[in-house]
C-alpha positions as CSV (number, residue, x, y, z in Angstrom):
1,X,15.9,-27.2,18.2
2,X,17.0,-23.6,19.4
3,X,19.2,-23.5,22.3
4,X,19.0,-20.7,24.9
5,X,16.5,-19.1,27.4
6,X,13.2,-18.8,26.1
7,X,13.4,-15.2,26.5
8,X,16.7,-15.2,24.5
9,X,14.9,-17.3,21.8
10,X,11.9,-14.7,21.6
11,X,14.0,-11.6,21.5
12,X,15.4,-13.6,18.4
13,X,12.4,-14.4,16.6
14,X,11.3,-10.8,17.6
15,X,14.2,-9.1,15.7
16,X,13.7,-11.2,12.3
17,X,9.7,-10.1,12.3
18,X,8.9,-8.0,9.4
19,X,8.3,-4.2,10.2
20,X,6.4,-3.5,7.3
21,X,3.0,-2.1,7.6
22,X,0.4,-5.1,7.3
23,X,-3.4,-6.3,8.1
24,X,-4.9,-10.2,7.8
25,X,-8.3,-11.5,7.6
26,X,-8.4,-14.9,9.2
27,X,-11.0,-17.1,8.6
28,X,-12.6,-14.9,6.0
29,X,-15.7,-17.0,4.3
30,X,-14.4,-16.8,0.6
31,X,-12.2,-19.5,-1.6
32,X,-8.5,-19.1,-2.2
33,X,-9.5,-18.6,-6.0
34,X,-11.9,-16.1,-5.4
35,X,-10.3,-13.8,-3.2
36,X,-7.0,-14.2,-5.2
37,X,-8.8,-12.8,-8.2
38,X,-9.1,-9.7,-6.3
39,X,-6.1,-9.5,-5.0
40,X,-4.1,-9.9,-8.0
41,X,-5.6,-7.0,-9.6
42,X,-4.6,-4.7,-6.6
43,X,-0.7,-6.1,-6.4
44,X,1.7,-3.4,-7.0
45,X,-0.5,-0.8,-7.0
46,X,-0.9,2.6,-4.9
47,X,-3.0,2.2,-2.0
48,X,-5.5,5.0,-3.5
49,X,-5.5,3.1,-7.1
50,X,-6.1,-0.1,-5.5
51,X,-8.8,1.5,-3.2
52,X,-10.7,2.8,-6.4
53,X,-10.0,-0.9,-8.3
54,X,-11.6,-2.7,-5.3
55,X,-14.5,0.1,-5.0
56,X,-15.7,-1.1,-8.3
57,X,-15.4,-4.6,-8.5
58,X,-18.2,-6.4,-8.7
59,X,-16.7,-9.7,-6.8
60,X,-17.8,-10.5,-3.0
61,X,-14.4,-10.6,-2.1
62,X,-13.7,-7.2,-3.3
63,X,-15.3,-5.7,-0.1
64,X,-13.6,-7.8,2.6
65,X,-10.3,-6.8,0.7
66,X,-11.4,-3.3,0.9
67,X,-12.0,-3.2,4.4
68,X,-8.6,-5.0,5.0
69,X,-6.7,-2.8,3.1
70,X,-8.0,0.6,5.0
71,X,-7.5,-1.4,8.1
72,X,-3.6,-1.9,7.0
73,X,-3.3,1.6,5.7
74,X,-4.5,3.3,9.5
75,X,-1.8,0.5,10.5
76,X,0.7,2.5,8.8
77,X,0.0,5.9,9.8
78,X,-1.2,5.4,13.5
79,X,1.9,2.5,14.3
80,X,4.2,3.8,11.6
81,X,4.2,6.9,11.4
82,X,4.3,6.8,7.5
83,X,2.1,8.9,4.9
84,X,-0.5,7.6,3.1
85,X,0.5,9.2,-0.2
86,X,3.6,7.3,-0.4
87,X,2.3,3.8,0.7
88,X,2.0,1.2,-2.0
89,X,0.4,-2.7,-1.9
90,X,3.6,-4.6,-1.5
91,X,2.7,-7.9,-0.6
92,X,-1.4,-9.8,-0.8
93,X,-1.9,-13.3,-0.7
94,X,-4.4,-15.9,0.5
95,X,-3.7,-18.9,2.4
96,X,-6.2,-21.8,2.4
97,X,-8.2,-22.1,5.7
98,X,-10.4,-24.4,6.9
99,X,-13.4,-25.9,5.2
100,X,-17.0,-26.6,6.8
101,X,-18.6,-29.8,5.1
102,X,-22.4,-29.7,4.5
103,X,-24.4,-31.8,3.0
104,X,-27.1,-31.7,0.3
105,X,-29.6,-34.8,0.1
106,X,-30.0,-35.9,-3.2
107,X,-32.2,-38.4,-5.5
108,X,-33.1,-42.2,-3.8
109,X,-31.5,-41.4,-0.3
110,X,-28.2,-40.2,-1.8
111,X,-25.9,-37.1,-0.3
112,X,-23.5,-35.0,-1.9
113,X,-21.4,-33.2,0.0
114,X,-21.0,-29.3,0.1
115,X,-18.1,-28.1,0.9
116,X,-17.6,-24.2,2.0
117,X,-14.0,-22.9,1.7
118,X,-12.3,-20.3,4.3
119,X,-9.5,-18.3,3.6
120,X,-6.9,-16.5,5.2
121,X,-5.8,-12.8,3.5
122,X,-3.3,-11.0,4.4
123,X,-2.3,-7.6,3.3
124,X,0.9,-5.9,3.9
125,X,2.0,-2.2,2.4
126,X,5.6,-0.5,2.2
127,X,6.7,3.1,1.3
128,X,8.3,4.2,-1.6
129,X,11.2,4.7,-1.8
C-alpha cells in the first residue's frame, strides 16, 4: 500500500508515465491473433513504411491499425512537438478484451455457442535517435 497524500501518490505515478508518443484502440472488434498478425509486420518499422505495409494489406485489421497509427503520429507532432520523418513504430501490441457470447441453434434443439473476440491495440512511436 503506498503511503502519503493522495496527491503526493499521483504526482508519483505521474512522473513514472511514459512520455513517448502513443494511441490505443479499446474495445476494437478483432481477435488478438488477427490484429497481432498486422501488427507484427509493422514493428520496427518507419512510420511512412509501416503506413504503406498497412495500405496494402488485405487483413480487416489492417485498417483499424491504420487509422491508429495516423491518430498516434498527429499525437507526436501536435503534443510532442516531434517530426514525422524521424518517428519510428516502437512499441504495438494487443491485449485481449472482452468477448460477446452468441449463439447459433443447431440440429435437434442443440446450441453452439459463438463467441466474438474484442481487442485492445495500442500503438506507441519514438524518435530516432
Amino acid at each position: 500500500m503506498a503511503k502519503g497524500h493522495r496527491s503526493q501518490i499521483k504526482r508519483e505515478r505521474n512522473a513514472q508515465k511514459d512520455a513517448r508518443p502513443s494511441a490505443k484502440l479499446s474495445y476494437a472488434r478483432v481477435s488478438v491473433q488477427k490484429a497481432c498478425f498486422v501488427l507484427d509486420a509493422i514493428r520496427g518499422k518507419d512510420v511512412q513504411t509501416a503506413l504503406g505495409i498497412l495500405e496494402y494489406n488485405p487483413r480487416y485489421a489492417s485498417s483499424l491499425i491504420k487509422k491508429l497509427l495516423e491518430s498516434a503520429i498527429a499525437n507526436a507532432e501536435n503534443n510532442g512537438g516531434l517530426n514525422r520523418e524521424n518517428l519510428y513504430v516502437a512499441e504495438c501490441y494487443a491485449n485481449k478484451g472482452p468477448t460477446m457470447k452468441r449463439v447459433h441453434p443447431r440440429a435437434q434443439g442443440r446450441a453452439y455457442r459463438i463467441e466474438k473476440r474484442m481487442s485492445h491495440i495500442t500503438v506507441v512511436l519514438d524518435e530516432k535517435k
